[in-house]
Steps between C-alpha positions, in 0.01 A plus 500: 500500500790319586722711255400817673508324868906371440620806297587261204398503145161271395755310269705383824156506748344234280720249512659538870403299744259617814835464721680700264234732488463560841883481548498843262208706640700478831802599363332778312320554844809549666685751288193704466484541860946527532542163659849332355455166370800284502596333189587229658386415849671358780280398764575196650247319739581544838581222779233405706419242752369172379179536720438836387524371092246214597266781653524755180549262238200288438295632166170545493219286685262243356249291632443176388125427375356191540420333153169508375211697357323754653192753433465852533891591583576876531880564362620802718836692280770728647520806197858500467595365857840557483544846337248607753684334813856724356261820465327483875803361634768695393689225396810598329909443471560777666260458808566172626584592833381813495122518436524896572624569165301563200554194249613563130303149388156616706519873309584341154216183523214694686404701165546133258283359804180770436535496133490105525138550731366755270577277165391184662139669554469678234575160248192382656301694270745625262744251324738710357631503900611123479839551323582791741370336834714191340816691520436657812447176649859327399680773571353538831517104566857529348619775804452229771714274354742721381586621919652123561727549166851530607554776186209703481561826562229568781543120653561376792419145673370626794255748345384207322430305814326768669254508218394088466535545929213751515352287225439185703386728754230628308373194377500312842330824630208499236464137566444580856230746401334232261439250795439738750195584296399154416674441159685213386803510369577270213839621391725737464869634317677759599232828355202251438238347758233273377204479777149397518223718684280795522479847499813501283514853459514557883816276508637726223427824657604400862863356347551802297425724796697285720875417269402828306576325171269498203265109402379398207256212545366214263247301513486094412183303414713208584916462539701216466837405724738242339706247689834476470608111461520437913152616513533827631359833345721645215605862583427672181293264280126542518244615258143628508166683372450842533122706497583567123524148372837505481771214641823672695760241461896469696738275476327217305532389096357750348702776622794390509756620208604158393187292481472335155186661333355146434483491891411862581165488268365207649522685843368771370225352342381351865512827674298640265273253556577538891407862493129453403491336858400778747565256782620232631189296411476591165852397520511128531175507284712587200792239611375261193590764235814592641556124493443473138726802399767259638420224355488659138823603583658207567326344192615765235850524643660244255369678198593846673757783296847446626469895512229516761760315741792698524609633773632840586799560765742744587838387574697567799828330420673324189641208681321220692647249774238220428335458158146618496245635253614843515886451467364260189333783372792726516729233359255488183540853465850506481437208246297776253805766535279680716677739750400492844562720815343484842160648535418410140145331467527202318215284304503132501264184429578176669520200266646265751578589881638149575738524301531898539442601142335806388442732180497869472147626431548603104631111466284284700334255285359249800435502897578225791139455529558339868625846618292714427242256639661545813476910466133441421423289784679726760298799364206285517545436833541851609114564352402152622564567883210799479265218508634257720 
């Protein structure tokens, strides 16, 4: 799919990036349809007025939630918010400031934008959709970002505005809706509302009639908002049961890349035992095995495989102004004659972070036991607050 969409061979398609991707099914676009494409572009930003950068330039809106658990939350999604907003708004390059023009960026994204609807239905029922929809939907997430790059070919940093601008817009304006018809509104970020009430599907029809985009909605036995260390609601980290008896997680241990898998089974292992609660009721009832998953945890850790505790990160630089684990980690690298480049994803076990010493994976023989306490205690704590 993505060969035929860029005009590039399946050898070069597989292992491109979705930027890259996208970058070349423009281009392709473009001389298809006789537009020149610089080979290298000179488009400066132009000056503008402080208060008029302060109005345009503000990314896209989120509402903080208000930590805690709740019951029965209805998760209202955007399909492809921003590819949509480019499409219906003719937002292109070549328009800004003059919306009378047919964009090149609407014609080329509306046809990725109805392939992406039709393959996200059909992989409902039909699997084999899932690695196509999956493509789609980078590609098309990829777009947005690519307008605020100063050398893509089709950017430009006001197009990019306009789009998060109408984006906030939307959001604040199906918020409206929600309360006007007696919903609550938990959260939100940027294409995703969380809200409590009833009929939900009359809230769905009524904002897709109204900001004529497309919703997906999800449904949550119960949700749970993390804190952030002041106290108040975490933007993105909040898990939760779903109809099916599965546990949607974000932002907590066990999804994140570099959780040691010591720590990322014994979260596991509690949502799983979390998801045969269908509320929050049958929540706390089960706090008392949760408990004990924890505390088996913490007992076995000392006789634990040094292998189950490494940790996985990808580098972003190769020198570091303060010592720390991760500039240890690189050092011990270097130590093994093991070239290293920025971007590389590097695999490490802690054997002493006082002192700031660390072992490749392949050589770790032993673990600072007090550390990785402390990373099972903070994941602990995330699964902890759903019954407090």
């Amino acid at each position: 799919m993505a060969a035929r969409l860029a005009g590039l061979s399946p050898n070069l398609a597989s292992r491109f990036t979705p930027g890259t991707l996208i970058s070349s099914y423009e281009v392709y676009e473009a001389v298809k349809r006789g537009i020149a494409v610089p080979f290298r572009k000179s488009d400066p930003e132009q000056s503008r007025k402080l208060s008029a950068l302060q109005a345009a330039d503000r990314g896209g809106m989120m509402f903080q939630p208000k930590p805690g658990t709740f019951e029965n939350v209805e998760e209202i999604d955007y399909t492809s918010m921003y590819p949509t907003i480019i499409v219906k708004a003719n937002l292109s390059p070549e328009t800004v400031g003059h919306q009378e023009r047919a964009g090149f960026l609407p014609a080329v994204l509306k046809p990725l934008l109805e392939l992406r609807i039709k393959t996200k239905r059909l992989k409902k029922t039909d699997p084999r959709f899932a690695g196509t929809d999956a493509i789609l939907k980078w590609m098309l997430v990829t777009c947005f970002g690519y307008t605020g790059y100063k050398n893509a070919k089709f950017g430009r940093i006001e197009v990019h505005e306009g789009i998060t601008g109408h984006s906030r817009e939307i959001l604040i304006q199906t918020k409206d809706i929600a309360e006007e018809m007696d919903f609550r509104v938990l959260h939100g970020i940027v294409d995703c509302l969380w809200v409590q009430g009833s009929p939900i599907k009359a809230l769905k029809d009524r904002v897709e009639r109204e900001t004529d985009m497309l919703l997906e909605v999800e449904h949550f036995d119960w949700i749970v908002f993390l804190p952030l260390a002041d106290g108040f609601g975490a933007y993105n980290r909040y898990y939760g049961r779903q109809p099916d008896g599965s546990v949607k997680v974000r932002g907590i241990a066990a999804r994140k890349h570099d959780t040691a898998e010591y720590v990322r089974e014994m979260q596991r292992r509690m949502l799983d035992v979390m998801a045969r609660a269908k509320t929050i009721t049958e929540l706390k009832a089960i706090q008392d095995e949760v408990s004990r998953i924890y505390r088996e945890t913490i007992h076995n850790l000392p006789a634990a495989d040094p292998k189950e505790m490494t940790i996985n990160r990808r580098i972003s630089r190769l020198t570091y102004a303060h010592r720390c684990i991760e500039g240890a980690a690189v050092q011990a690298y270097r130590e093994n004659k093991i070239e290293i480049a920025p971007g590389m994803k590097i695999q490490y076990v802690v054997t002493d972070a006082r002192r700031y010493k660390v072992e490749p994976e392949w050589r770790a023989s032993s673990f600072d036991v007090g550390y990785y306490r402390e990373l099972i205690d903070k994941a602990w704590a995330e699964i902890k607050f759903a019954f407090s």
